[in-house]
N, C-alpha and C positions, 0 to 999 in steps of 0.2 A: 840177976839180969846183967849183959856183959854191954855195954855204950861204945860204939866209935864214930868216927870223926873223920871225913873225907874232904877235900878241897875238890872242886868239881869245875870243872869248865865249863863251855855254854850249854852244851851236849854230850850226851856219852853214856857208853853201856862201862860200868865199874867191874871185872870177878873181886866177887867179896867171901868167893868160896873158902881161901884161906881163911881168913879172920871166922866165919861157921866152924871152921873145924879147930882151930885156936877155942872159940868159944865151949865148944863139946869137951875137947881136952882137957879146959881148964875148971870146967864144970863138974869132971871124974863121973856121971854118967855113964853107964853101959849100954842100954834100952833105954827109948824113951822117945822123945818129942821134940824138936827143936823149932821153934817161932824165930821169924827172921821178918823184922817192922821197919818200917819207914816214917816217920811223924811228919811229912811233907808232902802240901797236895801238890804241888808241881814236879814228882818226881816218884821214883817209884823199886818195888822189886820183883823181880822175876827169874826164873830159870828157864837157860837155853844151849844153844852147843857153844862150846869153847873151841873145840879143835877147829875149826875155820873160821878164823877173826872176820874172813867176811858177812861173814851171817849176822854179826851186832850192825855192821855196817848196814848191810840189808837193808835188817830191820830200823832201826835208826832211816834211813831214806823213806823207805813203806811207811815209816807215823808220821813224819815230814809231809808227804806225798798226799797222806788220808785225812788230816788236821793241820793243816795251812794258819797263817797267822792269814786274819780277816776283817778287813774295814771296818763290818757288820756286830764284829765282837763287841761287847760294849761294857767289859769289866775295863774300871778305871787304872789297872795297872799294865794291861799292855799283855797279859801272858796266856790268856783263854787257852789258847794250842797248846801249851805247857800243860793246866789244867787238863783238858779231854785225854792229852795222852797219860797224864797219872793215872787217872779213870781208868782207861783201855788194861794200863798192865797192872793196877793193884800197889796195896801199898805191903803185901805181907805173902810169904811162903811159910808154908810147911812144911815140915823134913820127919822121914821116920832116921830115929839113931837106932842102928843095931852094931851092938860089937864095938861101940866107942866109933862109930864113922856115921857120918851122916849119905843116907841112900840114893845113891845119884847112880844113873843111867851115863853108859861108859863117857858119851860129850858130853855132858850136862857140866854146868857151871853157873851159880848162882851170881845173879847178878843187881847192884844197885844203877839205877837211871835219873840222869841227870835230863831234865828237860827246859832248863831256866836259870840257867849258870852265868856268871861263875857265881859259886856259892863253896861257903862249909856248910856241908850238912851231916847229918847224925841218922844213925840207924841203932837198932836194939836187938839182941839176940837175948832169948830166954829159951832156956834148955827143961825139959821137965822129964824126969826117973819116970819109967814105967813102975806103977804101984804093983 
């Protein structure tokens, strides 16, 4: 299992697709299965396009937009909207590895999501050999 370590601002879509394929590399892995975790409920991971930075923006606006911070919330720490958007995007992907790459679609770019920042936060990569 491979551990890193991001400083995150209040908001934000992170590509952590590098650091996945560092993990696969370092793992020496052909075929197989790559887990990519988040241990944090106000934050999350997902995959979406790279090549137009406006689309994290986008989206980042659209979860803003769909889960508002709310008078009515009534967690004692202020972050509910933080929470629901972890929710929405998931704390974990899947990747098939073929051929030592992990399988991504020609945009696609794996991402960590900051929803409750600034923070260090930690994510987990665990690569697994096709048996």
């Amino acid at each position: 299992m491979f551990q890193y370590t991001l400083n995150t601002a209040k908001e934000g879509f992170y590509n952590i697709t590098d650091h996945v394929k560092d993990a696969i590399r370092r793992s020496g892995i052909i075929n197989g299965i790559c887990l990519v975790y988040c241990p944090h409920t106000s934050a999350g991971i997902t995959i979406n396009e790279s090549a137009d930075p406006d689309v994290v923006k986008d989206l980042l606006y659209a979860l803003n937009e769909t889960f508002p911070d709310r008078p009515e919330f009534r967690h004692s720490e202020g972050n509910s909207a933080a929470h629901l958007k972890s929710s929405v995007i998931g704390n974990s992907v899947n990747l098939i590895v073929a051929n030592r790459t992990p399988v991504l679609g020609t945009w696609q770019a794996i991402y960590f999501t900051e929803f409750d920042g600034p923070r260090v936060r930690k994510f987990y990569i665990q690569v697994i050999e096709k048996a």
